[in-house]
N, C-alpha and C positions, 0 to 999 in steps of 0.2 A: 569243730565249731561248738563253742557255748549253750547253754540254755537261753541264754537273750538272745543267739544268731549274729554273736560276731566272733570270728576267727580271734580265738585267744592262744596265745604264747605259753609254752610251757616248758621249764628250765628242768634241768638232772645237772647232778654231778657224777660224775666218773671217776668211779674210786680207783679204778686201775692205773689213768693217765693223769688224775686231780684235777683235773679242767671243766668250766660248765658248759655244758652243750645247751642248743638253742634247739629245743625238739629232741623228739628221741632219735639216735645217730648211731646209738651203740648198743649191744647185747643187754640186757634186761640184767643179766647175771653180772654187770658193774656199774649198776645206777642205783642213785638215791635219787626220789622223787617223783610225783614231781613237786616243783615248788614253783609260784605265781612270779616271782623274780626273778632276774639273776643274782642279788646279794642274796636272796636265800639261798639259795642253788650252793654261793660259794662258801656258806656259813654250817652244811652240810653236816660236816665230820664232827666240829667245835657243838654242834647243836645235839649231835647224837653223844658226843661223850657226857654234855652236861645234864641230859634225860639221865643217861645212865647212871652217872654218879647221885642224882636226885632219888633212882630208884635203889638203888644201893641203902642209903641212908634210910629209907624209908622200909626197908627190909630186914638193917640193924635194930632199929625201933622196934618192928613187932616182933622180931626175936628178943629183945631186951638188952640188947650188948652195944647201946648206944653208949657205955661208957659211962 
């Protein structure tokens, strides 16, 4: 239950089987999330490579080998 007291939905994706679960359903050791949707849920993976490629870039920088 929520802070306001209504039962809210919470989405994971499953990185083992790639499918989003509706609650948690599965081991902790193959979830991402949670996330308030399920298009986020499914956008997962695409979302963590784009953090990471961000952080990347941003670590080229302060080493100075931004090229």
């Amino acid at each position: 239950m929520s802070s306001d007291g209504t039962d809210r939905v919470e989405y994971y994706f499953n990185t083992r089987t790639r499918m989003v679960e509706k609650g948690r359903q599965s081991s902790w050791e193959h979830l991402m999330g949670p996330y308030e949707t399920e298009q986020e849920a499914a956008r997962a993976l695409e979302k963590a490579q784009e953090r990471t490629e961000a952080w990347d870039e941003d670590d080229a920088r302060w080493r100075g080998d931004d090229g």
